[in-house]
Every structure is written in structure tokens, then in C-alpha cells.
Backbone of each chain as nested JSON, in Angstrom:
{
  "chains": [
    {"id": "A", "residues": [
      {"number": 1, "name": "UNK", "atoms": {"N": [179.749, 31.826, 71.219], "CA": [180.752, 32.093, 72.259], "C": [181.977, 31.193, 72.052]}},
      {"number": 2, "name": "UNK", "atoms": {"N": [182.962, 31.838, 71.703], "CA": [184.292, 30.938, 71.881], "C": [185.005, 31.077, 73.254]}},
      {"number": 3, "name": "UNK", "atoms": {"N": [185.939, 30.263, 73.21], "CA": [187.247, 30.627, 74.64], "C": [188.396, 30.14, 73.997]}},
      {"number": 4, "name": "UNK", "atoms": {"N": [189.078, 31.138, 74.009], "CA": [190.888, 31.598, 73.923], "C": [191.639, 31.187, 74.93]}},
      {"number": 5, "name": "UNK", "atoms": {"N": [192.77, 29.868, 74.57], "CA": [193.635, 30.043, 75.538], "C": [195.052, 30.629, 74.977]}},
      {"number": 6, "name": "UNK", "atoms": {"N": [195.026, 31.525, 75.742], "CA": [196.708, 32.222, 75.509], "C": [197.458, 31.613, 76.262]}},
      {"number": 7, "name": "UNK", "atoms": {"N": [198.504, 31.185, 75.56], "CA": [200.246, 30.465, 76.613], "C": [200.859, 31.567, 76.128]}},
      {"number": 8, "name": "UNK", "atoms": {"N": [201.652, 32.574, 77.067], "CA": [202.364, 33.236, 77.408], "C": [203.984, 32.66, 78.121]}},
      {"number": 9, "name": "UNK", "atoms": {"N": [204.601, 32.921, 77.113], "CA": [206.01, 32.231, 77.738], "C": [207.038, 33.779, 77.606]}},
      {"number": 10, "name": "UNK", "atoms": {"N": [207.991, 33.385, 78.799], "CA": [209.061, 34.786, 78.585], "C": [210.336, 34.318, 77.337]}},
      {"number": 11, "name": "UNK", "atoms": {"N": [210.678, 34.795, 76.4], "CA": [211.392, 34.146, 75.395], "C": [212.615, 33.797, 75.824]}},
      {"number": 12, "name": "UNK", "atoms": {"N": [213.047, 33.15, 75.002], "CA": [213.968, 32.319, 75.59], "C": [215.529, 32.795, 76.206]}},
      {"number": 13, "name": "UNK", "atoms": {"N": [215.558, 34.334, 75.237], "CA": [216.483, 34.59, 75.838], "C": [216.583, 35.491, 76.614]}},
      {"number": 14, "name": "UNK", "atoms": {"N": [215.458, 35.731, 77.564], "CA": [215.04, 36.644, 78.583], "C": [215.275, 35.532, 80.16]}},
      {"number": 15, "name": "UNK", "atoms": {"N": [215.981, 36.075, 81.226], "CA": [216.424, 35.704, 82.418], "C": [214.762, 34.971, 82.893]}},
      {"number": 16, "name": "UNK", "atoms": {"N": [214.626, 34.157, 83.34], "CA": [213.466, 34.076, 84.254], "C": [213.746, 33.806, 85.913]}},
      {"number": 17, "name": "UNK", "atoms": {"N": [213.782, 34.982, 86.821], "CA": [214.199, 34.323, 87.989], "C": [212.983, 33.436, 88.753]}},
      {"number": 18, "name": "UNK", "atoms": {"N": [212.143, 33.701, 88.602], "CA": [210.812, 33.011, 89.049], "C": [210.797, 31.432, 88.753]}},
      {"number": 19, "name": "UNK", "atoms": {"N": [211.484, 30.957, 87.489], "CA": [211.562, 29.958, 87.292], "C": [213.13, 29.364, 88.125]}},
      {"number": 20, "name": "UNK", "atoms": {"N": [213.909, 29.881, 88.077], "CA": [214.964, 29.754, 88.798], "C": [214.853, 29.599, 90.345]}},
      {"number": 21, "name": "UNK", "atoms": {"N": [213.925, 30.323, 90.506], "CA": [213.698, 30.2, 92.439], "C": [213.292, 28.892, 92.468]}},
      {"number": 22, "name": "UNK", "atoms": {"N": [211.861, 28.69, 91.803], "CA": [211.354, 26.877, 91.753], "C": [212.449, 26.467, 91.671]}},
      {"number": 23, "name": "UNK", "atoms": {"N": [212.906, 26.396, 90.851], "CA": [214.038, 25.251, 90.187], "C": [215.209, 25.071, 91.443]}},
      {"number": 24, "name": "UNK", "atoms": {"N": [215.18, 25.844, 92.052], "CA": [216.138, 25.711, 93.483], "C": [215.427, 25.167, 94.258]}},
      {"number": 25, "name": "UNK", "atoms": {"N": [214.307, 25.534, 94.27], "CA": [213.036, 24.695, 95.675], "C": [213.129, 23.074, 95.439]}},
      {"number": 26, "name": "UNK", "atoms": {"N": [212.35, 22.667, 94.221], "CA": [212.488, 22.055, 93.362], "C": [213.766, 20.666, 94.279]}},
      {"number": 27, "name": "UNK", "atoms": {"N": [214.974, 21.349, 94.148], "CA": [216.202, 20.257, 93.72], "C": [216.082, 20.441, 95.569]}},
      {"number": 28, "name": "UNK", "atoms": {"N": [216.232, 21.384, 96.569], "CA": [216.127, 21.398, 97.88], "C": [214.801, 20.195, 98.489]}},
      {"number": 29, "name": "UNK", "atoms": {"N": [213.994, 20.138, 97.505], "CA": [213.072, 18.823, 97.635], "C": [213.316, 17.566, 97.648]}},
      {"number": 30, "name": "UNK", "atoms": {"N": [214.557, 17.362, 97.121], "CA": [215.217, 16.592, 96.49], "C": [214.67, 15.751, 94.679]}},
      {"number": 31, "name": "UNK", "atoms": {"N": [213.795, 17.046, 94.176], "CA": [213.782, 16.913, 92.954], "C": [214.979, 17.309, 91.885]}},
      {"number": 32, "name": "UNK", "atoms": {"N": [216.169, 16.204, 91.913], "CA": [217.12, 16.557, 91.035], "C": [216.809, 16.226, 89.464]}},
      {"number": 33, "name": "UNK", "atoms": {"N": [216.085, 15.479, 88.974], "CA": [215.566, 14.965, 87.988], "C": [215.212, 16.496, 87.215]}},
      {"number": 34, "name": "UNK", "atoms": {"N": [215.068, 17.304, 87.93], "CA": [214.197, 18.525, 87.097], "C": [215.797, 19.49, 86.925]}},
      {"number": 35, "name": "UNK", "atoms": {"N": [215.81, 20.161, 85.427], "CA": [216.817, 20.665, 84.848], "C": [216.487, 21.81, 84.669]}},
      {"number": 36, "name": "UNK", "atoms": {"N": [215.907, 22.126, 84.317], "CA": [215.06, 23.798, 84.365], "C": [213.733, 23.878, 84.268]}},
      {"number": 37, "name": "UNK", "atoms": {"N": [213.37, 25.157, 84.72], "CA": [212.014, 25.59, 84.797], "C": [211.621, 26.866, 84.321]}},
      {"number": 38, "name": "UNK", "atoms": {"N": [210.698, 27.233, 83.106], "CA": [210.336, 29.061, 83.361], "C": [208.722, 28.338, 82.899]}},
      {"number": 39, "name": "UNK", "atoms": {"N": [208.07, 29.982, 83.758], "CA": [207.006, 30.14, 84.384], "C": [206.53, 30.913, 83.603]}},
      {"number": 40, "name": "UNK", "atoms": {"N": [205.385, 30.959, 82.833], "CA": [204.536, 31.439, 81.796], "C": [203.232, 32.069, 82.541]}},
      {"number": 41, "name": "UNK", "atoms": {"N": [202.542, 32.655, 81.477], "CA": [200.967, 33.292, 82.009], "C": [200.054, 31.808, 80.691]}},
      {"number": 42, "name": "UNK", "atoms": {"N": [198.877, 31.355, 81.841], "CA": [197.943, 30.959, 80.699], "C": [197.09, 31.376, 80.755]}},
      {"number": 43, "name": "UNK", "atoms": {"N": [196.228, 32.119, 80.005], "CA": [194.937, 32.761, 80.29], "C": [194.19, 32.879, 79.594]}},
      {"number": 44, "name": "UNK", "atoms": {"N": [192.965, 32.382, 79.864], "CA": [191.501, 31.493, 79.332], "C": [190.682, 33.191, 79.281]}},
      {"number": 45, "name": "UNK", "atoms": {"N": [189.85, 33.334, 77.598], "CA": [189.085, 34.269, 77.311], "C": [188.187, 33.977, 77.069]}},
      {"number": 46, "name": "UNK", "atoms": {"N": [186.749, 34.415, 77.599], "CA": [185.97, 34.358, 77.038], "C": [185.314, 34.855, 76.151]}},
      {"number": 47, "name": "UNK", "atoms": {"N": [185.139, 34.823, 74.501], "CA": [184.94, 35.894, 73.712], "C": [183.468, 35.784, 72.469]}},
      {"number": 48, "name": "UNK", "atoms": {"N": [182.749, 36.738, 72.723], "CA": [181.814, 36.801, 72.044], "C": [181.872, 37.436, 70.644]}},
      {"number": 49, "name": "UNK", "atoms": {"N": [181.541, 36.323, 69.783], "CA": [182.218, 36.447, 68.568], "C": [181.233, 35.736, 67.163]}},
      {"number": 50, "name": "UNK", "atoms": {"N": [181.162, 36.145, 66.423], "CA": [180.277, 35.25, 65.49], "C": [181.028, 34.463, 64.706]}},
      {"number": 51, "name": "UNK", "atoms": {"N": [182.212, 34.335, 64.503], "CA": [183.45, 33.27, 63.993], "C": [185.05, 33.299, 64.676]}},
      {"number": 52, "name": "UNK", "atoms": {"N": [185.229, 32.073, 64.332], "CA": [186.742, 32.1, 64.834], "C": [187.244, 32.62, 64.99]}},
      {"number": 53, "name": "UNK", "atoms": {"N": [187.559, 33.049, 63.537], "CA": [188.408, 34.693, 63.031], "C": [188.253, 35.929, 63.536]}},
      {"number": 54, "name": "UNK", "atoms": {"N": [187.087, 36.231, 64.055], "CA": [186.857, 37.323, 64.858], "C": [187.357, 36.985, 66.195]}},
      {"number": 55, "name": "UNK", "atoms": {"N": [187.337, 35.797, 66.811], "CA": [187.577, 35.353, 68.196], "C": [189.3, 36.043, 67.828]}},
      {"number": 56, "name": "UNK", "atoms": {"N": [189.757, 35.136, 67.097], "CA": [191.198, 35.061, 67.124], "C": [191.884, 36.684, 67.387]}},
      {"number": 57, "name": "UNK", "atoms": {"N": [190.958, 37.185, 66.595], "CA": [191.264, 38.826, 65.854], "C": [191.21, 39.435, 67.443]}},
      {"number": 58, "name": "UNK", "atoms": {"N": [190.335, 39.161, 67.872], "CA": [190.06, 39.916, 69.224], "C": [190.943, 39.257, 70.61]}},
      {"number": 59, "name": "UNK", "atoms": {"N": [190.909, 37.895, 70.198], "CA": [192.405, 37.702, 71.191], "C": [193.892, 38.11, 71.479]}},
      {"number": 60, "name": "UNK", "atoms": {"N": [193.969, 38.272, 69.927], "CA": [195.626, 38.953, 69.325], "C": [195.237, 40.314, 69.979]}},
      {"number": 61, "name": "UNK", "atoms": {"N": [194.211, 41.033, 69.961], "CA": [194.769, 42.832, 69.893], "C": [194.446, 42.352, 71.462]}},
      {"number": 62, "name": "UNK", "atoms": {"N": [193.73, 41.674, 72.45], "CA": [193.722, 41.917, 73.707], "C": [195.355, 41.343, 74.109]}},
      {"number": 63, "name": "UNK", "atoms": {"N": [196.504, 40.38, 73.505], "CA": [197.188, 40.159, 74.039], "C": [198.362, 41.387, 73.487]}},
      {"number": 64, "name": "UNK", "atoms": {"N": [198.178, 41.784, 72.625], "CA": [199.436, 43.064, 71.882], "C": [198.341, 44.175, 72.62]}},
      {"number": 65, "name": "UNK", "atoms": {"N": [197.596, 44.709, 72.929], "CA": [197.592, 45.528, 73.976], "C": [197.803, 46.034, 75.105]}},
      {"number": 66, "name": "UNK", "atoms": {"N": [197.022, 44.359, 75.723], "CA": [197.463, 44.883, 76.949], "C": [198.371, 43.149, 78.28]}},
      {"number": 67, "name": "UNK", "atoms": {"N": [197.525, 41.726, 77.636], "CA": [198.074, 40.928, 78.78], "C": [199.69, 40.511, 78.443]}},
      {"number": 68, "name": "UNK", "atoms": {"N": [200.191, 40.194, 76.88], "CA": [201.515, 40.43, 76.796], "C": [202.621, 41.175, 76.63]}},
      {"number": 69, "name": "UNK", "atoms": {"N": [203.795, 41.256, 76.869], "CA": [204.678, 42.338, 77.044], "C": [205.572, 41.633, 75.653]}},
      {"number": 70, "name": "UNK", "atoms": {"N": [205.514, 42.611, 74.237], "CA": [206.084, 41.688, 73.13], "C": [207.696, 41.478, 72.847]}},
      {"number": 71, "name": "UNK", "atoms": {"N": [207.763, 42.263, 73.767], "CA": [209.476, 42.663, 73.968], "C": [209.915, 41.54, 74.914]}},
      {"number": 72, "name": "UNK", "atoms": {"N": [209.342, 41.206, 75.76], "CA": [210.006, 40.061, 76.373], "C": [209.239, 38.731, 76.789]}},
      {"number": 73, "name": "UNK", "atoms": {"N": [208.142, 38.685, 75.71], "CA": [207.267, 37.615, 75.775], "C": [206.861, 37.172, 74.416]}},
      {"number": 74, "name": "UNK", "atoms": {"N": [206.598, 35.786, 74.074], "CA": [205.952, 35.455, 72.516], "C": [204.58, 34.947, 73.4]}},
      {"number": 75, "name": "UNK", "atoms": {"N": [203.325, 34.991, 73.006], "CA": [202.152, 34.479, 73.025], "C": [201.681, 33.815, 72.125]}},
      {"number": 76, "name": "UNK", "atoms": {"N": [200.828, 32.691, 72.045], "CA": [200.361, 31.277, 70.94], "C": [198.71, 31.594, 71.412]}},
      {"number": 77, "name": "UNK", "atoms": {"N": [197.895, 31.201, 70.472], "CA": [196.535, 31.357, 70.883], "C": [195.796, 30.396, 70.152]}},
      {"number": 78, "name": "UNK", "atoms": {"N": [194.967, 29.815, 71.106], "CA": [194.086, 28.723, 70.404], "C": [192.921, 29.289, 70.555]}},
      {"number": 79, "name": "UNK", "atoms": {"N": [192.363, 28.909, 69.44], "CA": [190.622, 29.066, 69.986], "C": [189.563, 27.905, 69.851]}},
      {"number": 80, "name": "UNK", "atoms": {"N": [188.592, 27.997, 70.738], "CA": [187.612, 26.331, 70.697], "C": [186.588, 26.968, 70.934]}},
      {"number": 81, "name": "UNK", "atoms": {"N": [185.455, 26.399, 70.464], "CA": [184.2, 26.778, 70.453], "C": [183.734, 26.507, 71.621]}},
      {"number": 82, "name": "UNK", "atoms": {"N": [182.644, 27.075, 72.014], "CA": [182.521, 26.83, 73.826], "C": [180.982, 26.148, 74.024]}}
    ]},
    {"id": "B", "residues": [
      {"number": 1, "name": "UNK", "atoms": {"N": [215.5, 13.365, 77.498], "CA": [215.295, 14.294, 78.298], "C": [213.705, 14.399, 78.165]}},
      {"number": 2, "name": "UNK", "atoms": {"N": [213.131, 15.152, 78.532], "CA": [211.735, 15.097, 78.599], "C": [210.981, 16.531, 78.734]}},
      {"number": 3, "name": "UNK", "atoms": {"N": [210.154, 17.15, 78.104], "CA": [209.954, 18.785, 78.495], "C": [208.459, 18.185, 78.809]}},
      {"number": 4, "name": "UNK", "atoms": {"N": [207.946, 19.069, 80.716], "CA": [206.833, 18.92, 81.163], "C": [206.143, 19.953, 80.652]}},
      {"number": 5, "name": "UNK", "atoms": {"N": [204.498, 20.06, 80.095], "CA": [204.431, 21.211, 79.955], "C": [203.003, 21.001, 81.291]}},
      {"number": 6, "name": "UNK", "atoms": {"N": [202.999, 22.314, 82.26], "CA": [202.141, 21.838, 83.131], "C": [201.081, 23.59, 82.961]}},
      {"number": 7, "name": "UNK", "atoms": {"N": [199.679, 23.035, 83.159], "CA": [198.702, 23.856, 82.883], "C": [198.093, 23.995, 84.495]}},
      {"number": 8, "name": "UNK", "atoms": {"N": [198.331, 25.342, 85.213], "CA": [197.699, 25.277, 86.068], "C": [196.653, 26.241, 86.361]}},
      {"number": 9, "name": "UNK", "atoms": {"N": [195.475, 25.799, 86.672], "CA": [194.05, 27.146, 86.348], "C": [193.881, 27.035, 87.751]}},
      {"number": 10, "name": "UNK", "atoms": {"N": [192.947, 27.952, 88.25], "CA": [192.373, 28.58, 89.474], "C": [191.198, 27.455, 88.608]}},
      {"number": 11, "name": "UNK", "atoms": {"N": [190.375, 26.745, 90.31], "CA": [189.303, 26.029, 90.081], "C": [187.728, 26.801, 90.072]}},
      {"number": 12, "name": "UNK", "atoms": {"N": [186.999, 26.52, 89.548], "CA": [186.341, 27.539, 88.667], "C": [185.614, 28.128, 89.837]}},
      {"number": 13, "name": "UNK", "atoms": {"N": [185.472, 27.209, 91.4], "CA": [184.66, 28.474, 92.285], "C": [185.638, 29.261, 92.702]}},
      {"number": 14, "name": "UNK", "atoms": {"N": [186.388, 29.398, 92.58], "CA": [187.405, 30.02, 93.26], "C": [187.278, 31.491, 92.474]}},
      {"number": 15, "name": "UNK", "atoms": {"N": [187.004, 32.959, 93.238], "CA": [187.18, 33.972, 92.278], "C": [188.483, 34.228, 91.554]}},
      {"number": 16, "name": "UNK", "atoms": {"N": [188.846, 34.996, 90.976], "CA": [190.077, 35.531, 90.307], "C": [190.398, 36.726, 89.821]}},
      {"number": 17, "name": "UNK", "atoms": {"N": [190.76, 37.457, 90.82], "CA": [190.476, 38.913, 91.075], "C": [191.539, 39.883, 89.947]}},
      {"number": 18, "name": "UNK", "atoms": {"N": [192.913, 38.599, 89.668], "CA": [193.725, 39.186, 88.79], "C": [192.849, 39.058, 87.751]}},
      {"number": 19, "name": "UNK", "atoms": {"N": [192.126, 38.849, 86.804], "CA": [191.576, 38.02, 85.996], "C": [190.18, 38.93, 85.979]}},
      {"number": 20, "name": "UNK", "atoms": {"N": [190.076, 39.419, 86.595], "CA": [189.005, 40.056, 86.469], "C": [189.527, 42.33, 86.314]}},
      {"number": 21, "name": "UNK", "atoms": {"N": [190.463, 41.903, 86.952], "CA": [190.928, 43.544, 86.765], "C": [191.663, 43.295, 85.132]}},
      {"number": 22, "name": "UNK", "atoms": {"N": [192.311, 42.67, 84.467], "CA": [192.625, 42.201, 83.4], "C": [191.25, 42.481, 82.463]}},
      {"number": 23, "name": "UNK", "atoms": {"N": [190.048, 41.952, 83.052], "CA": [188.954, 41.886, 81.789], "C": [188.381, 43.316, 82.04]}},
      {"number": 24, "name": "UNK", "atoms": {"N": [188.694, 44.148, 82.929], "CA": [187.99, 45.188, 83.079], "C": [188.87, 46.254, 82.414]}},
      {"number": 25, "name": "UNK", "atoms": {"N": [190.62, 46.191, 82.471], "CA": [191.327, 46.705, 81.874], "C": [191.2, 47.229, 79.791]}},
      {"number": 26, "name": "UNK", "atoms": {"N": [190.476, 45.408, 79.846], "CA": [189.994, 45.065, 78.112], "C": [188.83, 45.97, 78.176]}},
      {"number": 27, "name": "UNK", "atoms": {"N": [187.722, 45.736, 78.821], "CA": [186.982, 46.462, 78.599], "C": [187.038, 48.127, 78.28]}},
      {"number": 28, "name": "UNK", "atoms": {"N": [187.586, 48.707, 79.289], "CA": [187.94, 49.981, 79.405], "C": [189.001, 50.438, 77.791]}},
      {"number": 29, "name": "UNK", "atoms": {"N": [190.078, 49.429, 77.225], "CA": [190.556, 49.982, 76.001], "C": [189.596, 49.864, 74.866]}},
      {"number": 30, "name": "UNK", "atoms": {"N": [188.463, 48.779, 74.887], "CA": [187.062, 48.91, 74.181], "C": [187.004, 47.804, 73.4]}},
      {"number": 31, "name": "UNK", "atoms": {"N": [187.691, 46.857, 73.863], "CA": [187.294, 45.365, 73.387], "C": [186.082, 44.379, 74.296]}},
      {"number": 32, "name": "UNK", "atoms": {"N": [185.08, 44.72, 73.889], "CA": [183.473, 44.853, 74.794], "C": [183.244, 43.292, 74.627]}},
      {"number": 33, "name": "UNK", "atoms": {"N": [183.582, 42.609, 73.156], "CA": [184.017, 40.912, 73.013], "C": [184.052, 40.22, 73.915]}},
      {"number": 34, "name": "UNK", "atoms": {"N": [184.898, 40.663, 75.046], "CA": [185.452, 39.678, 75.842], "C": [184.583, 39.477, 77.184]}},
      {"number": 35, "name": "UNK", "atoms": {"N": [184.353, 38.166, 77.281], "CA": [183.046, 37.93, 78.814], "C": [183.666, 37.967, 79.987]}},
      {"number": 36, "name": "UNK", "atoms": {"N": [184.721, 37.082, 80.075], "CA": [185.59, 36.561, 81.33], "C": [187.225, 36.187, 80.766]}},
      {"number": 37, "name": "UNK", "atoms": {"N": [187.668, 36.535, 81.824], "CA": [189.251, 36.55, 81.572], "C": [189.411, 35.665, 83.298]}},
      {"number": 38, "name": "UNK", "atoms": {"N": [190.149, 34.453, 82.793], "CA": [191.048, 34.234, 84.156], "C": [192.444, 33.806, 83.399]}},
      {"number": 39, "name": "UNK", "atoms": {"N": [193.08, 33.574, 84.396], "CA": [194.53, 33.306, 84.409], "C": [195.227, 32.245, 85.358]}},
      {"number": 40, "name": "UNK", "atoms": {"N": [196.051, 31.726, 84.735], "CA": [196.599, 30.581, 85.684], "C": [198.117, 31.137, 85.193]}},
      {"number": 41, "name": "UNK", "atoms": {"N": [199.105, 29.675, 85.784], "CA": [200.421, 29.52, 85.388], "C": [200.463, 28.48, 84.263]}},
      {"number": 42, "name": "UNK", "atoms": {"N": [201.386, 29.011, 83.953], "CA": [202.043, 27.813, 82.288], "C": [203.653, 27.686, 82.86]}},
      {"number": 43, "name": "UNK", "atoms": {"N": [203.524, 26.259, 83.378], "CA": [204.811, 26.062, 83.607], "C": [205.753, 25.02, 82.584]}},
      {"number": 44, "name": "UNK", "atoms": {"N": [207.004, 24.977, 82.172], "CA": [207.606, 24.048, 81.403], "C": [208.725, 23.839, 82.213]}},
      {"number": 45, "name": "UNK", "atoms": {"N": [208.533, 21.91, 82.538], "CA": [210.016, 21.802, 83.01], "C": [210.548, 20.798, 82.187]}},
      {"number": 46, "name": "UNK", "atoms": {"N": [212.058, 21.184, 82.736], "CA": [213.047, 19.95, 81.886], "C": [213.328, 19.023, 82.548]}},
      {"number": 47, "name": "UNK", "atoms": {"N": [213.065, 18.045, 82.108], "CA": [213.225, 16.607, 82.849], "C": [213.794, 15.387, 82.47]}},
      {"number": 48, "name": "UNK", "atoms": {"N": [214.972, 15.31, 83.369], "CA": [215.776, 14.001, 82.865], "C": [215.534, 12.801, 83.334]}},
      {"number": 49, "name": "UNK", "atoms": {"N": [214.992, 11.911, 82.666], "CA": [214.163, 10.446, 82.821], "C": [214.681, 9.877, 82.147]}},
      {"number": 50, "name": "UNK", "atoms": {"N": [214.229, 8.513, 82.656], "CA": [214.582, 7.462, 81.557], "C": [213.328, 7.355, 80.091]}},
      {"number": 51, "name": "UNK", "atoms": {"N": [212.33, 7.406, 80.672], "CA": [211.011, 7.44, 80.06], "C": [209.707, 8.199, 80.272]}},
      {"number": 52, "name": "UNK", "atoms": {"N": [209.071, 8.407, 79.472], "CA": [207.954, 9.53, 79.731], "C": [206.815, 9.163, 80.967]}},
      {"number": 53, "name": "UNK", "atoms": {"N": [206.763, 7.662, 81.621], "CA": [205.885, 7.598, 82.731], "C": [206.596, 8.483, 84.08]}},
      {"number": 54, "name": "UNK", "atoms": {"N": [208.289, 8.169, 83.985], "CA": [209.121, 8.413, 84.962], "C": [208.648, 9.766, 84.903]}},
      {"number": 55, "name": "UNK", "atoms": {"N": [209.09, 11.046, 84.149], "CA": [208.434, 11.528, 83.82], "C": [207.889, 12.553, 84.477]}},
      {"number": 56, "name": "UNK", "atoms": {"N": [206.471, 11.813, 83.781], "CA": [205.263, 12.224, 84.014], "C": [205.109, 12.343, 85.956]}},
      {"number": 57, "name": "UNK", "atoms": {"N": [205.814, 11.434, 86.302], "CA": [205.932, 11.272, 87.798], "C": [206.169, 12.283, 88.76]}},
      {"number": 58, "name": "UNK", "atoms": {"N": [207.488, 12.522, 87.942], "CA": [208.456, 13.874, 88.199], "C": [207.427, 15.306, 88.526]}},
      {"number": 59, "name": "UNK", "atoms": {"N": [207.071, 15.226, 87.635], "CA": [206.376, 16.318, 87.23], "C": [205.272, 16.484, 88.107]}},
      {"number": 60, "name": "UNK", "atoms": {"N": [204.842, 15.376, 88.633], "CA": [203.294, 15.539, 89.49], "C": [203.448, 15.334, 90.823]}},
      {"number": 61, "name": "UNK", "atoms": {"N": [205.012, 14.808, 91.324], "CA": [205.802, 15.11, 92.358], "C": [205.71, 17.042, 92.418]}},
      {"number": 62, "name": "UNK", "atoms": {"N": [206.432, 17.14, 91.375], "CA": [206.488, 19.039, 91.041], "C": [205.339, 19.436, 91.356]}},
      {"number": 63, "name": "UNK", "atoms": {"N": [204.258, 19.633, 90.767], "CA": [202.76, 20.054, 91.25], "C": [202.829, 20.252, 92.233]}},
      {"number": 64, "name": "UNK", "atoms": {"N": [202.38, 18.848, 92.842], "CA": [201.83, 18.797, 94.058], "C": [202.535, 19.27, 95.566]}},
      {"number": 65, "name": "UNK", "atoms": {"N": [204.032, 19.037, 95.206], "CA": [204.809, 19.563, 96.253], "C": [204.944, 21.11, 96.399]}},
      {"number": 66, "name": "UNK", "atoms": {"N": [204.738, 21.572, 94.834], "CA": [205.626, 22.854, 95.476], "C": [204.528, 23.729, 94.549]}},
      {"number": 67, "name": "UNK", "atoms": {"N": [204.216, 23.442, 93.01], "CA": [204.465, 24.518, 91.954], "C": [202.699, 24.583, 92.238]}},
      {"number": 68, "name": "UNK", "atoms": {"N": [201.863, 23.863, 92.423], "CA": [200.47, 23.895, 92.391], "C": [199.757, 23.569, 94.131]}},
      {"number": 69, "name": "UNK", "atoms": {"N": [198.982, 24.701, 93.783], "CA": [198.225, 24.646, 95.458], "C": [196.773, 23.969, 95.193]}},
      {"number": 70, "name": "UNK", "atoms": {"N": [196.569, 22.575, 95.607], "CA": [196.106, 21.806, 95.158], "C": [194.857, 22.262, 95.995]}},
      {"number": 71, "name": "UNK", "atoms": {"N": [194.481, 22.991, 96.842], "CA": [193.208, 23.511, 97.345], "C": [192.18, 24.451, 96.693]}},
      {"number": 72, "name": "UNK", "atoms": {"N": [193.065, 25.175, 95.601], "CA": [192.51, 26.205, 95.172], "C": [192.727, 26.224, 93.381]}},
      {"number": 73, "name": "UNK", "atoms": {"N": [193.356, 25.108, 93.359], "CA": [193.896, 24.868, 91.644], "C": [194.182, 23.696, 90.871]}},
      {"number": 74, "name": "UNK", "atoms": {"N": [193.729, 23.469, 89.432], "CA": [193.428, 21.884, 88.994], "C": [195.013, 22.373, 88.324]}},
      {"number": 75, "name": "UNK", "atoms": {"N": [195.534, 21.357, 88.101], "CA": [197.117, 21.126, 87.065], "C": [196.751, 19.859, 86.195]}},
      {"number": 76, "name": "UNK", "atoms": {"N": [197.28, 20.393, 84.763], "CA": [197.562, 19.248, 83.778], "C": [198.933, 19.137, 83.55]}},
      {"number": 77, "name": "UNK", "atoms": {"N": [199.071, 18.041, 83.271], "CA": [200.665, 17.386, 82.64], "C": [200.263, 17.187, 81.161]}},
      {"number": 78, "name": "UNK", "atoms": {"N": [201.441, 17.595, 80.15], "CA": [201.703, 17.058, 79.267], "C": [203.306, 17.044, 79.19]}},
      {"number": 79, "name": "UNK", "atoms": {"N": [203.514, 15.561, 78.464], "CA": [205.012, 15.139, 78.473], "C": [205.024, 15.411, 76.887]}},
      {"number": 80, "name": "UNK", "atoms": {"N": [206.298, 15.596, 76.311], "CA": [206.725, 15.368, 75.248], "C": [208.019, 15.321, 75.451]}},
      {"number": 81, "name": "UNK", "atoms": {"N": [208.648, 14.247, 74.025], "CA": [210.001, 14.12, 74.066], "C": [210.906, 15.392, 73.592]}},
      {"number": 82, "name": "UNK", "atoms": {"N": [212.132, 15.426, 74.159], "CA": [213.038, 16.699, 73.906], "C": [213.992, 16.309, 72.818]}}
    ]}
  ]
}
């Protein structure tokens, strides 16, 4: 059994207002120290697999299927033995 | 400058209903691999400090005030320099 963590970030040159709303909350806190913010997906897989490579293999097609959007997202994937 | 990178998961009793329509979604395109799917936020902020404790401070000010609901969710900090 492995587990996949996917970091999901919106690329860089895609608007993030979600991070922008924080980032207003944020400084209304009186957190001025903070300069920007964008807001990612992280999401932990659990995958039954007899090697890495299969873990990995099966993380990539679950994130180019269906949890990332490749047009306005890059995804990174680690895998660790569980 | 300082980039936070902050990891925030749903704590493991806690269900995760997005996270579970996600693994049922996998299932259904026929990636049978996968056991459990949850999901958190991946947040990155920019942070102007003098030094990475300051920081690190910033950042767990951020959490706890606004970006992480500390009843229902663990957050990690990692600092690195920008």
C-alpha cells in the first residue's frame, strides 16, 4: 500500500480570487506582513499497488482525469510507502 | 521575503465527504487502485520578514486566525527563502 500526495496549485498565470479574498482578510487582521496568497488542492491517495511506479502511474491518470484541471492547474506527486 | 508553504488536512476522525465522492468518481472511471482519497488546502503565502522564525510566526498567526479551522483540521508550516 502506498499514499500519494498531490499539491495542486492554480498556475501562475491564472487569477486566483480565493487567494485574494484571504489576502484581504488577512491584511483587515492586521496581517500586513503577508504579500500574497493562492490556494491549492492537497490530496492524500490511498493506492494499492505492488511498486512505486505503479502507485505513481495510477496517481498521474487519477489526477489528468479527473482531480486536476491541466489547463489551469500544474500538479507534483509524491509517493511514500505506507 | 519568505514563501509559507502551509499543508492543511481534515483530522483523520473527521469524515470527508468531498474526498470520498472524488474516490468514488475514480472508482466509477475504473481506477479500482485507489483505497481512500481525502483532500485538504495547499496554501502558499508571501511573506515579508526579517527572518524565517518571524516568519514562521506570520504564518501560524495566518492559520490559526483565519485560513485553518483548528477544530476540525491539523496545518503544517514550511518556510523557505524567496
Amino acid at each position: 500500500m502506498y499514499k500519494a500526495t498531490v499539491n495542486i496549485t492554480l498556475r501562475k498565470s491564472i487569477l486566483d480570487p480565493q487567494g485574494k479574498a484571504a489576502h484581504n482578510a488577512l491584511k483587515n487582521l492586521g496581517l500586513k506582513e503577508v504579500d500574497q496568497v493562492r490556494i491549492g488542492k492537497l490530496i492524500e491517495l490511498d493506492i494499492d499497488a505492488d511498486n512505486k511506479e505503479e502507485a505513481h502511474k495510477v496517481a498521474e491518470t487519477a489526477c489528468s482525469k479527473l482531480l486536476a484541471n491541466e489547463v489551469m492547474e500544474d500538479f507534483e506527486i509524491e509517493i511514500h510507502e505506507n
